[in-house]
N, C-alpha and C positions, 0 to 999 in steps of 0.2 A: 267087041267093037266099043263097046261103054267102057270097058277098064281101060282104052286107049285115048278115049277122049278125056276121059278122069286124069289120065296121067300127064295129057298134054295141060290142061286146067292149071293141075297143081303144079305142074314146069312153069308156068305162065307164072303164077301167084307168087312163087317164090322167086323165081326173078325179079318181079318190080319190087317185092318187096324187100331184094339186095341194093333193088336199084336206089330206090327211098332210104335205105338203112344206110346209105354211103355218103351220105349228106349232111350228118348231122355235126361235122365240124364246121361245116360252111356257116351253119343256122345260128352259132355262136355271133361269127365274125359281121354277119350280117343284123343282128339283135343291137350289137354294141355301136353300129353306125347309125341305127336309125336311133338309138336312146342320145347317141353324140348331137346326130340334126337337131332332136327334141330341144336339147339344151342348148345347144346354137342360136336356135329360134327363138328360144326365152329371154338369152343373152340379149337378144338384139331388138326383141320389145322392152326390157326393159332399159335400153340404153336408150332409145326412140321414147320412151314416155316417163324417162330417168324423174325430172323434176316433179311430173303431175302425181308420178306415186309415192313419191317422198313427200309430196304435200297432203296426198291423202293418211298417212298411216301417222305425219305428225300431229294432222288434224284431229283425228279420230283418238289416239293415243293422248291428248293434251285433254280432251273432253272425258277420256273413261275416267282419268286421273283427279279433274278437278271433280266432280261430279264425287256426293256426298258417298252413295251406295253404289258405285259403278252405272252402266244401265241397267 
């Protein structure tokens, strides 16, 4: 009776785990959209605050530079 439920077990186990092992082309396609949104979103705060960070990085860059030892 135990070898039969053993065997159902391991039927079980190895099925999902064909099931889960058939997926992994999707996980590519799915990886490369959410890194695409990532950069999307980046794209689009930095269009949205375009002038303020161009005014910080010249600011900041303009004072390493004058400045005798750096900070």
């Amino acid at each position: 009776m135990l070898n039969k439920v053993d065997g159902l077990v391991i039927g079980m186990q190895n099925r999902l785990y064909h099931f889960w092992d058939d997926e992994q082309g999707d996980t590519n396609f799915i990886s490369m959209l959410v890194i695409l949104g990532i950069a999307l979103a980046l794209a689009g705060v930095f269009l949205g605050f375009k002038d303020q960070i161009l005014e910080w990085v010249d600011t900041n860059i303009g004072d390493f530079f004058s400045k005798s030892g750096g900070r």
